[in-house]
Each structure stands twice: as structure tokens, then as C-alpha cells.
N, C-alpha and C positions, 0 to 999 in steps of 0.2 A: 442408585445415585451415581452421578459421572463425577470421576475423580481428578480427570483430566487437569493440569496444568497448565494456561496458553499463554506464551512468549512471544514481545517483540522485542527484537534486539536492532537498536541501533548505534550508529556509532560510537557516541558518549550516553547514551542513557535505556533503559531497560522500559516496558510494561509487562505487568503479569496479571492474569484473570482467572477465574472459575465458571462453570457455570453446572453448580453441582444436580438441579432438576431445571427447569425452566428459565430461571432467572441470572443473567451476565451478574457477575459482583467482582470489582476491581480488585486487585491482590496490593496493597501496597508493602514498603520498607521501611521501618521508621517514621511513618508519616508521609515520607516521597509516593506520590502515583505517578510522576514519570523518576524513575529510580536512575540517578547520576551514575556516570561512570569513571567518578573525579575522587582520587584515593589520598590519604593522607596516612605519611607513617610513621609511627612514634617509637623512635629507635631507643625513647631511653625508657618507657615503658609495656617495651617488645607490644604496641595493639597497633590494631588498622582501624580508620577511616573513613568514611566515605560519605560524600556531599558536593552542590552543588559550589559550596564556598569556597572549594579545594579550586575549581575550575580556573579562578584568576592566579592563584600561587603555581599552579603548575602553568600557566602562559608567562606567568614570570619568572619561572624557571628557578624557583624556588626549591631546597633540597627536600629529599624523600616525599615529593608530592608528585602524580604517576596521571596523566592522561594516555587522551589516545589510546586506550587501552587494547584494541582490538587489535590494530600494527604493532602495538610493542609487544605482546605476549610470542607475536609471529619472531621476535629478536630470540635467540637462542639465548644471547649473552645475559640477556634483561634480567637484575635481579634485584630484591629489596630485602633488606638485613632485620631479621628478627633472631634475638638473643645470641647476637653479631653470625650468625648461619644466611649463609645466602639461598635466599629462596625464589623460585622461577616465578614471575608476573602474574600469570596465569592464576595464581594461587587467592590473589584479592578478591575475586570474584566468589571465594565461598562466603566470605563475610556479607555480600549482597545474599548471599542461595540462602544461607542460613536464616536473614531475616525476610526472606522472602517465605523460605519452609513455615519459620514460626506462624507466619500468618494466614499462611494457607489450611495449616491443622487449625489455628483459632475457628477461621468460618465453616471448616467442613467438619471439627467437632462441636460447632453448634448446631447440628443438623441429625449427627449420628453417635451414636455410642461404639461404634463398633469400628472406627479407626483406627489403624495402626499406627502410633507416632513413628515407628522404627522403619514399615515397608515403605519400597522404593515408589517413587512419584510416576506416573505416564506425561508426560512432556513432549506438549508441540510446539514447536519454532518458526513464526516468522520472519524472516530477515533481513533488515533495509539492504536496497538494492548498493549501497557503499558498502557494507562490509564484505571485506575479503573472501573468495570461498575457503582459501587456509583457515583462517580466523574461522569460520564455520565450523569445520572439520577438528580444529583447537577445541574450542568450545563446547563441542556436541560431546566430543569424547573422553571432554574433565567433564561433565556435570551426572554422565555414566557413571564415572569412577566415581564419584562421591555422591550417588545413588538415586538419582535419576535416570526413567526409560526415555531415552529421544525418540520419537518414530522417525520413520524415512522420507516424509511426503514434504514435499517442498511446497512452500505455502506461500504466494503472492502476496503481499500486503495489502495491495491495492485492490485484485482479485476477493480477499477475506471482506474489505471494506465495501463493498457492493453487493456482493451477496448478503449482509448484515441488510444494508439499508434497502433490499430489494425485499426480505423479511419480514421485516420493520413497515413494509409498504410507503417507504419516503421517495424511492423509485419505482416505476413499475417497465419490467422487460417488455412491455407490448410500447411502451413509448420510448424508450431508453436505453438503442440498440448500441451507440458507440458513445464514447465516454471519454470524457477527458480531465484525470487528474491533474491535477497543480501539489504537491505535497511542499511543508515548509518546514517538518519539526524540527530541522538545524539549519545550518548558516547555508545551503546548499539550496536548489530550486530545482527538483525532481520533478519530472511528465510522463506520465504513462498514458496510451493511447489504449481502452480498453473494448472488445467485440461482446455483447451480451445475445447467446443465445435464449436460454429460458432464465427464470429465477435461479436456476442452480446451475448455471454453464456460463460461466464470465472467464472470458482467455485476455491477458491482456498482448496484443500484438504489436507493441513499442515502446520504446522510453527513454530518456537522454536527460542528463544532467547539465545544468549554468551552476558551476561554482561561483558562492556568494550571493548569489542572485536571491536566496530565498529568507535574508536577513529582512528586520524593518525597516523599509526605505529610507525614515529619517535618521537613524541608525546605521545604515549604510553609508547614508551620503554625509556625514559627519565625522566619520572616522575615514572613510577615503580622502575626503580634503583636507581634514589634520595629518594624516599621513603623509600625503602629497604634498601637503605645503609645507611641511617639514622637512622632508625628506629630495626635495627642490632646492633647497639651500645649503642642503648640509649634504647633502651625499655617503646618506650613513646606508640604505639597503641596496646591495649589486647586483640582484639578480628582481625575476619576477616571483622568487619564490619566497624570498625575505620578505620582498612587498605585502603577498596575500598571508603571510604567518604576522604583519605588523598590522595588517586591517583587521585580521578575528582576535588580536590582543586587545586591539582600542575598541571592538562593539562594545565590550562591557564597559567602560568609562565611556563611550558614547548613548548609551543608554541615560548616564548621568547626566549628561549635560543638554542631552532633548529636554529634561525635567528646567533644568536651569533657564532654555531659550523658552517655556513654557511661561513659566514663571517674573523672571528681571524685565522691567518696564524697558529698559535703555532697548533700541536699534540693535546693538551688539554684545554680545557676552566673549570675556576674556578669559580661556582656559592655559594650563599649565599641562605640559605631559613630557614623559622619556618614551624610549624605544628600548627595546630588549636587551639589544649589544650595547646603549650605553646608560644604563640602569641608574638612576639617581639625579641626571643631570636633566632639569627642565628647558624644554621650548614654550615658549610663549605664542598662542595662535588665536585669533580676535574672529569670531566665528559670527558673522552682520546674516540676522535675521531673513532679511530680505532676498540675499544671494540664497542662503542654505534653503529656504522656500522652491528657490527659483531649481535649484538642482534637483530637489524632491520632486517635483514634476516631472522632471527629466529620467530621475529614476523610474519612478510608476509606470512611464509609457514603456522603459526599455524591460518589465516586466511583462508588460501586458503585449509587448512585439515579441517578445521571447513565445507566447503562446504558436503568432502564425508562423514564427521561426520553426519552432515545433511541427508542426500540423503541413507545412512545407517539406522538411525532411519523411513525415510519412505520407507524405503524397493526399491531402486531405486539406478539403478548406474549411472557415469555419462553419459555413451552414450544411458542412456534414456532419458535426458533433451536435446531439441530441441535447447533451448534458456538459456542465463545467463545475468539478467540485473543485474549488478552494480548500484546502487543509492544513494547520496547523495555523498558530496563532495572528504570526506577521501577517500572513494571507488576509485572515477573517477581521483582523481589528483594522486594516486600512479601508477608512472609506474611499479614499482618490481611486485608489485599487477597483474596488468594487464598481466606482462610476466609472473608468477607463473600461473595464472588462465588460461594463455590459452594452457596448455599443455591438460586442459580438451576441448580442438576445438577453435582454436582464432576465426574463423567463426561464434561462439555460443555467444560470448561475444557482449553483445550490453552495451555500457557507455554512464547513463546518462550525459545531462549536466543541467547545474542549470534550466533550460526552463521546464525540465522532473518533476521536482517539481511538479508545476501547471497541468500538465497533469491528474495528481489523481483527480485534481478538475474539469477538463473537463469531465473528467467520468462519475463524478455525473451528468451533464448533458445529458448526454448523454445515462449513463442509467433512466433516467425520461422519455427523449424522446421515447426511445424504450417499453417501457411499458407502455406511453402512445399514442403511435404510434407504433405500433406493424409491419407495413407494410414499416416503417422509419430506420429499422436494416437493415442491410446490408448484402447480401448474396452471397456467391461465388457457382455459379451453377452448375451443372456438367454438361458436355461437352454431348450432345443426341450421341448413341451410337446405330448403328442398330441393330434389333434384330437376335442372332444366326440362322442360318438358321435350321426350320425344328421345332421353338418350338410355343407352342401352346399359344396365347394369350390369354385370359380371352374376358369375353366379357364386352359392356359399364356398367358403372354402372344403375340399375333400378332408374327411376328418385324418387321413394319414399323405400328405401330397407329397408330392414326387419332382425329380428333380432340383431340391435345392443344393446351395450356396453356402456354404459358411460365412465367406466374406467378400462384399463387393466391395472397390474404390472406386469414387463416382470418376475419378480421371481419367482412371483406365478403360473408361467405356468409349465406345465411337460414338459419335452426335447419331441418333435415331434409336439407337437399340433400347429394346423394351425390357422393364423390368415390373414381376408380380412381386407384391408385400402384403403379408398378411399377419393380423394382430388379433387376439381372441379371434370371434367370430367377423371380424369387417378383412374386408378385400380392394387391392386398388392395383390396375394397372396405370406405368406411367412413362413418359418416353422421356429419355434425354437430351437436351437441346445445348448441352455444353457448360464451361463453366459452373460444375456442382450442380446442374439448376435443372431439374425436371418439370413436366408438364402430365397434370393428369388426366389419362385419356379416357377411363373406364373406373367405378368406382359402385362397391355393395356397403350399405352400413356404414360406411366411414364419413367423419367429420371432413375433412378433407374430399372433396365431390371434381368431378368431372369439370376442367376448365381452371382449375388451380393449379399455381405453380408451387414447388417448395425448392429446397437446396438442403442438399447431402453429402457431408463427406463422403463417412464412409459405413456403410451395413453391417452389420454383425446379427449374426442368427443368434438367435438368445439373449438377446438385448434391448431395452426399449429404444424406439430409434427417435431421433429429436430431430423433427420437422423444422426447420429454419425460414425466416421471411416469405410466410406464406402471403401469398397475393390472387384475391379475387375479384374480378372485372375491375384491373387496375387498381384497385384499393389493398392497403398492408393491413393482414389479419394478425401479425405476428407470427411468434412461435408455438408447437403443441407438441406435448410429450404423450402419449399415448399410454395408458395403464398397462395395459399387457406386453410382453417381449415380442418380439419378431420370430413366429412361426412359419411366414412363406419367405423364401428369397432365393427367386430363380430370374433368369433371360429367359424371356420367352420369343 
């Protein structure tokens, strides 16, 4: 049975998973499946807290209630008083580990008689591309001490997420070479540009964040214009950094009052609000239907331009991305969104839903498996193909050959020079034409024939080697992983 513990950690909130024989099951806390990172502390009852309720008391700046938790632990000074003892930050998160423990021994001792409540946990970490790598390094080496193993393997989120659904068979790598996330599960609008060689080889080669951007648009535009139009007249925030700490105080009262403009017949709804620095004293701001429509529009697009903003910074238009997954909730519950985004292919759009969460944390399982079970990946083969008539096959490979390689780099070769591969019993010579991208000129046994191309980083003798954007007579056969290692690998 895998005992495995899988973690996302992201700025303000946690998931944890199992997946103890075949089957993913969600770890929750308390009832939480995404686990807050919003703490409350009850000094005259020496206990801790934690909840998403806490979330608006700590934006209010309300006493012994503890956000941001991941930049404040990195504070030396940060401390919170139990049985008046000053205790370092860091320390709130065993209250989450502990009710995370308890749940994780609940589902794996319904499984087994033979768990240890007392032995240390295996624990792997995902980690949203916001948090700190201090915060990391903080983290990794409190959950050690209080007895959790962390492994070492840094684990892509976005990366886990696609290998899940490449699994899953929701995507398949022979159509769904490049990939383009949209991620939303905080106030933040994260893009990862991702390269899928096989089911089990997803690199992501890009990413870039739009603070705020990844709020719900009517939501956003609600609280930026109570902001603004507040904040126009009175001259209470100095800088742009008050500004964006006075817009993620008001989503959550703008949340309230999208319900209000849903609801009240009238043209316009009349809302009440303070600001942080001046706590208590109300603005009055008349928020007309019609206008706040009209901005929501305006938002959506500057969502969906943020995509080719994207795709422009990695050198990429849109009808190079196969695929566009949407993620987290803002994403998936706008329909304006969804119609904006699909003039780039409604085809191309895959929306998650809340289930797609956990999927990141299947990943991690799943990439463990495949690297420690190498022959456990999953491969789409390509279809054997006879050979054109009239060419010349190589002959078997010599059962002890001579002259090999340990390791080629396809860049370090010169355009022309030949190179033999051989796998089990199949053989293929194949010449270089630049750019990682070979031509094959001679082929015995192998799926892979005379007149195909493929792309190679890099060879390693004892290795299965992964065949990249094969192409025959013009047409993309995709990727193939070969079962056997690489026993020939010479210039010839």
C-alpha cells in the first residue's frame, strides 16, 4: 500500500491527498478541502485557530489574527503569545499538520491493520509558483521536525496537472503538444506555457503572473471602483501598494454586493464602506447597474488579452497552443470568459471543475510511479508501417557491438553526421539535419522506418530514449517511447 502524503501549498490555503492503491482520496482538515491559511489566536484561552473566517479579521487588521502566512514565518521577529510565551509563526501550522495527520491515519487505517499512528509520514510538496523558495525551505524543514519525510523532487503543479489528465485520458499527448494554463485559485492570474512530450514527459517552458487579474471579474470591477471612487475624493491611499492591499480587502464585501446588484430591482444599489487606515468611518458609493456591466466587459476582455500578452512574451501565437485549460473557480464560473476565450478555438478550451484541483496532486503520484517504474508510463505506439519498397534495411544488431557512446548531445553534433540506435532487437540509422531533429535513413525492425523524422535532445546508453514529434510524409505521428533501453549508440 502507498503511504505517500501529497501536498499543495499555496499562498493562503493547503490541499493534501492520498492515493494509498489505485484510487486518489482527498485528505481534508476539519471539513476544509482547500485547507485556509487564516489563523486566529485565543490568548486568553492559550488555543489556535484556523479558518477561512479569520481571512477578513486579519485584512482588518484585527489583533492576534495571522495571514500571509508564508512571508510572515520568513519575519524572524513574528510572534504569537500562548500562555503569555512568545512563539515563532511557523509554529500555527502544526495545528493544520495535526488535523491533516488525523485524517490521513482515519483513511489509511480503514485499509490496513498494520499502521503505525506514531511512524513518520513520506511527504511530497507541490508548490504554487508565489511562494517564497525561503518559505519553502522554512516549511520543508518544520514538517521534518515534527515528523514528516519531505522528498527532494520539485514538483510542477501545472506539470502534475497534466500528467493526471493525460491518465485520465481527458488529454491525449499525440494531440496535445503545447499547453496553455490559465490558473486562478487566488486573487492572482498565473500562465504556464507547457511542452508535452509523451504521457509522462510534460516540461513546463514558461510562466508569468498579472496581479489581481485572477479575481471574479465582477468582483474585481466592484471593488476597484468603490476603491477608486473613494479614494478620488478623499485621498486616503499614497502609494500603489495601499491601493492593491485596499482592493483584496474589499473583494470580500464585493462578493456581497454582486448578490445585492443581483437581487434589488432599482438601477442602482447604495453601498457603505471604510478603508483600513480609517476604520469605522463610512463612504457612501451608488454602484448603477448599468456602468458596473459595462466595466465587466471591459474586464473580461482585459483577461482574455492578457492570454495573447502571454503567448507574445513566449514568442507563441494562439494557433500554436493545442489546448487552453482554465483553473480554479473565477476561471470556470464566468461565462463572458469562456465566450471571450473561445474565439481563440472553443475546441481548445478545456474548464476545469473543482475535482481538477486534486488532479495536481494525482500527478505527484503518478510522477513517483513512473520513475520508479519506468515500464509503468504509458505509451501511445505508432501504428508499424511497411517498409517503402526498394530500401535497404540495416542488418540485426551484433549481439556485443562495438564502438559505443554513453552520451550524445543532439547540439553538439555537426548537420550531417550519422548516428546508429539500437533497442532490443530493432536498429535504425539516422542523420542530423540540425535543430535536435534527425532524419531516418536506414531502419531494421523498428517502428520508426526509413523517411521519418524525430527530435532528440539528448542519448543516454541505458536509457529508454523518447522519440519526439515524429513525422511521416508530412503527417505528425507524435511521440514513442520504446520498451527497451538503448543498447547501440555510436557515429558512425
Amino acid at each position: 500500500m502507498n503511504n505517500r502524503l501529497a501536498l499543495y501549498v499555496d499562498k493562503d490555503f493547503m490541499l493534501a491527498g492520498v492515493k494509498p492503491y489505485d484510487t486518489f482520496k482527498p485528505v481534508t482538515a476539519k471539513g476544509y478541502a482547500r485547507i485556509p491559511l487564516y489563523f486566529f489566536v485565543d490568548t486568553s484561552a492559550n488555543l489556535v485557530f484556523y479558518g477561512e473566517k479569520y481571512r477578513g479579521d486579519f485584512e482588518d487588521n484585527l489583533p492576534n489574527t495571522y495571514g500571509d502566512f508564508l512571508d510572515t514565518l520568513l519575519d524572524e521577529k513574528a510572534r504569537y503569545q500562548v500562555a503569555h510565551y512568545p512563539v515563532p509563526v511557523i509554529e500555527l501550522l502544526k495545528v493544520v499538520m495535526d488535523d491533516v495527520r488525523r485524517e490521513y491515519l482515519t483513511i489509511l487505517g480503514e485499509l490496513t491493520s498494520a499502521l503505525d499512528p506514531a511512524a513518520r509520514i513520506p511527504v511530497s510538496i507541490a508548490w504554487a509558483d508565489g511562494v517564497p523558495e525561503a518559505s519553502r525551505t522554512a516549511v520543508t524543514a518544520y514538517l521534518r521536525r515534527i515528523g514528516y519525510d519531505v522528498d527532494e523532487t520539485a514538483y510542477v503543479p501545472v506539470e502534475m496537472l497534466v500528467l493526471s489528465l493525460f491518465a485520465a485520458g481527458t488529454l491525449a499527448p499525440a494531440l496535445h503538444k503545447r499547453i496553455v494554463v490559465m490558473e486562478a485559485f487566488g486573487e492572482d492570474l498565473n500562465y504556464a506555457l507547457l511542452q508535452c512530450y509523451n504521457a509522462a514527459s510534460v516540461e513546463r517552458t514558461g510562466r508569468h503572473t498579472y496581479p489581481l487579474l485572477g479575481v471574479d471579474s465582477r468582483v474585481n470591477v466592484i471593488a476597484r471602483y468603490t476603491v477608486d471612487y473613494v479614494n478620488n475624493r478623499r485621498r486616503l491611499l499614497l502609494n500603489k501598494d495601499e491601493q492593491e492591499k485596499e482592493y483584496r480587502r474589499h473583494f470580500r464585501v464585493a462578493r456581497e454586493w454582486t448578490r445585492l446588484l443581483d437581487t434589488d430591482p432599482r438601477p442602482f444599489v447604495e453601498v457603505k464602506t471604510d478603508f483600513a487606515v480609517e476604520r469605522g468611518v463610512d463612504n457612501k458609493v451608488v454602484l448603477k447597474k448599468d456602468e458596473i456591466e459595462q466595466l465587466v466587459t471591459f474586464q473580461v476582455r482585459q483577461v482574455s488579452q492578457s492570454f495573447e500578452l502571454f503567448l507574445g512574451r513566449e514568442n507563441q501565437r494562439p494557433e500554436d497552443v493545442d489546448k487552453i485549460i482554465l483553473l480554479g473557480e473565477s476561471l470556470r464560473s464566468s461565462a463572458e470568459l469562456r465566450g471571450d476565450m473561445s474565439r481563440f478555438g472553443a475546441d481548445k478550451l478545456l474548464v476545469s471543475d473543482a475535482r481538477t484541483e486534486y488532479a495536481l496532486l494525482d500527478g505527484i503520484f503518478l510522477r513517483k510511479q513512473y520513475q520508479e517504474k519506468p515500464d509503468s508510463a504509458p505509451r501511445a505506439p505508432i501504428p508499424t508501417v511497411a517498409a517503402p519498397p526498394g530500401q535497404s534495411p540495416l542488418p540485426p544488431p551484433a549481439a556485443t557491438p562495438v564502438g559505443f557512446e554513453p552520451v550524445l548531445i543532439a547540439a553538439q553534433l555537426p548537420v550531417g553526421a550519422q548516428l546508429e540506435l539500437g533497442w532490443n532487437d530493432r536498429l535504425i540509422r539516422a542523420v542530423y539535419i540540425g535543430n535536435n531533429r534527425f532524419l531516418v535513413v536506414q531502419h531494421y525492425k523498428s517502428q520508426i522506418i526509413t523517411g521519418d523524422q524525430f527530435t532528440i535532445d539528448t542519448f543516454l546508453l541505458g536509457q529508454r530514449p523518447v522519440f519526439r514529434n515524429i513525422s511521416r510524409n508530412n503527417g505528425a505521428l507524435g511521440d514513442y517511447t520504446p520498451s527497451g533501453v538503448l543498447n547501440v549508440l555510436k557515429k558512425v
